[in-house]
Each structure stands twice: as structure tokens, then as C-alpha cells.
LUMMARGU-539653 format. One record per residue: residue in three letters; chain; x, y, z negated of N, C-alpha, C, O in turn. Coordinates in pm, whole numbers. Each point is the difference from the previous one (the first is absolute). Example, Ala and Ser with C-alpha at 12.3 -4.5 7.8 and 13.67 -1.06 7.14 Angstrom:
[ala,A,[1319,-569,-780],[-89,119,0],[90,120,0],[104,-2,-66]],
[ser,A,[-139,107,138],[82,119,-6],[-77,109,-73],[51,111,-17]],
//
This chain:
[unk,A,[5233,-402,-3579],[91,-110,26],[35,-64,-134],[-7,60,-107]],
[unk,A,[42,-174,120],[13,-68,-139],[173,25,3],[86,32,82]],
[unk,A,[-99,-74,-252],[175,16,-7],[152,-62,106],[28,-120,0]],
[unk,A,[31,193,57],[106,-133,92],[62,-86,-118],[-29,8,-119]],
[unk,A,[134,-106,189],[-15,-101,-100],[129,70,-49],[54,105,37]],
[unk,A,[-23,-189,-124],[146,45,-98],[125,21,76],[38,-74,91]],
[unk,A,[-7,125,-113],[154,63,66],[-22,72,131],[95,46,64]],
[unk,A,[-208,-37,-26],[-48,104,118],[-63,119,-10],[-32,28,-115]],
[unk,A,[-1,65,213],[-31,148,-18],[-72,25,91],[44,-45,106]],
[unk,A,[-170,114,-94],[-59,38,109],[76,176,62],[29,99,-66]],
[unk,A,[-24,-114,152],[65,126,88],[-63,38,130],[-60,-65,86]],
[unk,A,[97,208,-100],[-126,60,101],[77,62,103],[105,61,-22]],
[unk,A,[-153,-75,128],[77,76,147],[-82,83,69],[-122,-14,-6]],
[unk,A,[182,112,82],[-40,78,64],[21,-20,136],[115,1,45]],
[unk,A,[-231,-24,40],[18,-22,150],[-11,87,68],[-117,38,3]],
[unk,A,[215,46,87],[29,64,87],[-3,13,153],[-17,-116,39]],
[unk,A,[23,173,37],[-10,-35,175],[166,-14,17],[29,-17,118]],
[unk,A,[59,18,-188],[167,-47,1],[52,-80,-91],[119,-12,-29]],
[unk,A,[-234,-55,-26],[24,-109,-107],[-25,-23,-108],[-65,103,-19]],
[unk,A,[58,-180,-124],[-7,-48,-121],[78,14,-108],[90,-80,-26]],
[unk,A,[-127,214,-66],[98,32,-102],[-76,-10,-111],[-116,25,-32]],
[unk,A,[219,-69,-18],[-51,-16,-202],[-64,140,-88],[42,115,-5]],
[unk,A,[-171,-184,-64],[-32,144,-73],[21,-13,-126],[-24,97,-72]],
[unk,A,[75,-222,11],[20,-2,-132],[-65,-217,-47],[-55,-104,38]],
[unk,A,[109,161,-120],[-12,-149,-130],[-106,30,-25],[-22,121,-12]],
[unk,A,[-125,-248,-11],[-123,43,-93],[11,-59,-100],[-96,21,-75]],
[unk,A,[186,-104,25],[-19,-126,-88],[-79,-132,38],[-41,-44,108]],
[unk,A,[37,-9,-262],[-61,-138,5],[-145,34,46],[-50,-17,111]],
[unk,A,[8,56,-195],[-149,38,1],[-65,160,-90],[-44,35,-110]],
[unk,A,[78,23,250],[5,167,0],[-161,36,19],[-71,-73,70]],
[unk,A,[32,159,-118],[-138,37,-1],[27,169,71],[55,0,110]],
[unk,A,[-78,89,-148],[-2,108,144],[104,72,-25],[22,49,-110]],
[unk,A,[60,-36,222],[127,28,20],[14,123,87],[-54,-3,111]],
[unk,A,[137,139,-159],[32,108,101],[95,-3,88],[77,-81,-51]],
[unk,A,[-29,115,151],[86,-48,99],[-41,157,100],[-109,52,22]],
[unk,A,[294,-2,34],[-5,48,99],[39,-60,164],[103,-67,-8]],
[unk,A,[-147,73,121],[17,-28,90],[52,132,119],[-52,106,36]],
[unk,A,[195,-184,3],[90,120,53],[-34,-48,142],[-11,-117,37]],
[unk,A,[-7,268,61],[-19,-30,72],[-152,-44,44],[-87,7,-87]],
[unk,A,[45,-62,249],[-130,10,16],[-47,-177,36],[-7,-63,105]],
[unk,A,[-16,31,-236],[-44,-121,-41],[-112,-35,52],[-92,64,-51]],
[unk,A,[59,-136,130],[-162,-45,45],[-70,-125,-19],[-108,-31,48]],
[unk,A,[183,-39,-125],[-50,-98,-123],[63,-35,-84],[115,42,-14]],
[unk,A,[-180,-143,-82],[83,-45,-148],[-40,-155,-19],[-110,-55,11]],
[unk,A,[275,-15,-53],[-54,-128,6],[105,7,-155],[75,80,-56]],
[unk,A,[-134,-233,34],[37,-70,-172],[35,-111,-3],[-89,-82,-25]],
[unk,A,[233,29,48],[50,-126,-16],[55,-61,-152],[58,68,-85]],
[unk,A,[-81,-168,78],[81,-67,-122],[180,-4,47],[28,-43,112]],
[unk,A,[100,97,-220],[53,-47,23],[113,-41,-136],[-41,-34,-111]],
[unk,A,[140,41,136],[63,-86,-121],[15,154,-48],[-12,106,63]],
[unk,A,[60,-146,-269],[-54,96,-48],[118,98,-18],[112,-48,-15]],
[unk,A,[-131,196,16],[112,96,44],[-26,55,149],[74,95,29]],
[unk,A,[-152,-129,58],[-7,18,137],[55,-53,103],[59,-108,-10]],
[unk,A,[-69,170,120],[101,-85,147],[8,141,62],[-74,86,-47]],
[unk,A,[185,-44,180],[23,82,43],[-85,-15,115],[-50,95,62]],
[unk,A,[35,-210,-37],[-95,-53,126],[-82,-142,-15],[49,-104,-44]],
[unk,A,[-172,120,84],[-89,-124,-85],[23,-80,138],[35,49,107]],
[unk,A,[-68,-215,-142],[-25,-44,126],[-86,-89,-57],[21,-119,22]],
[unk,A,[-130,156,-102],[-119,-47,-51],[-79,46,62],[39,109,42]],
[unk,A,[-172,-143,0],[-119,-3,37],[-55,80,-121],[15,-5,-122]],
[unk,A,[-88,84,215],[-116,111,-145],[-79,-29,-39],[-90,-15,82]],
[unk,A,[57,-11,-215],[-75,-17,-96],[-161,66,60],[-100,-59,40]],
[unk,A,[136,219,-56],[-86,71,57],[19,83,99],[122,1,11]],
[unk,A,[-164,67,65],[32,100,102],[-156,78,24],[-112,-50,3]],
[unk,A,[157,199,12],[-126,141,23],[88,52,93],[121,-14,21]],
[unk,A,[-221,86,37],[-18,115,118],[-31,134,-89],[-105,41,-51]],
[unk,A,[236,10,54],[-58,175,-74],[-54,106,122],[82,45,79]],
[unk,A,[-219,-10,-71],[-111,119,49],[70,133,-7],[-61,103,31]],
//
């Protein structure tokens, strides 16, 4: 992904069968990042949002996976 723009942060969520919780801040332009996921996560998505995070995105995902 290319850098988000200035004053924004890319942030990663964890999708659940009871909903959408935060896994952390990646930054502007984060290259490979460790992260735990609580609970039984069954995908991962990556929104832009303003920079510092959001408690709840109501951005559209950048990216989104299916974890196997």
C-alpha cells in the first residue's frame, strides 16, 4: 500500500462472528507489522483513518483477507 496521506493512519481490524474490533495503529506507511488478535477472528481488514486511530471506523477498507 502506498503511504496514507498526511495526518492519517492506516489501522487494522479484526472481524469476528459478533463484530469489528481494533487490532492496533499501522502508521503512515508501515511495512510488516506484529499484532495479536483476541478472540476468534475470521478475517482482517485495513482502513485509512485520521491519525491516532478511531474506536470505530466508518470507512470503507482499503483491504480485506479471509484468515484459513
Amino acid at each position: 500500500m502506498s503511504p496514507a496521506p498526511a495526518g492519517h493512519t492506516y489501522q487494522l481490524w479484526g472481524i469476528t462472528r459478533t463484530g469489528t474490533i481494533s487490532l492496533g495503529v499501522l502508521g503512515r506507511d508501515p511495512g510488516t507489522v506484529a499484532f495479536q488478535a483476541a478472540g476468534p477472528t475470521t478475517s482482517l481488514a485495513i482502513t485509512t483513518e485520521v491519525a491516532g486511530g478511531v474506536p470505530v471506523s466508518r470507512n470503507a477498507p482499503d483491504a480485506v483477507g479471509d484468515i484459513a
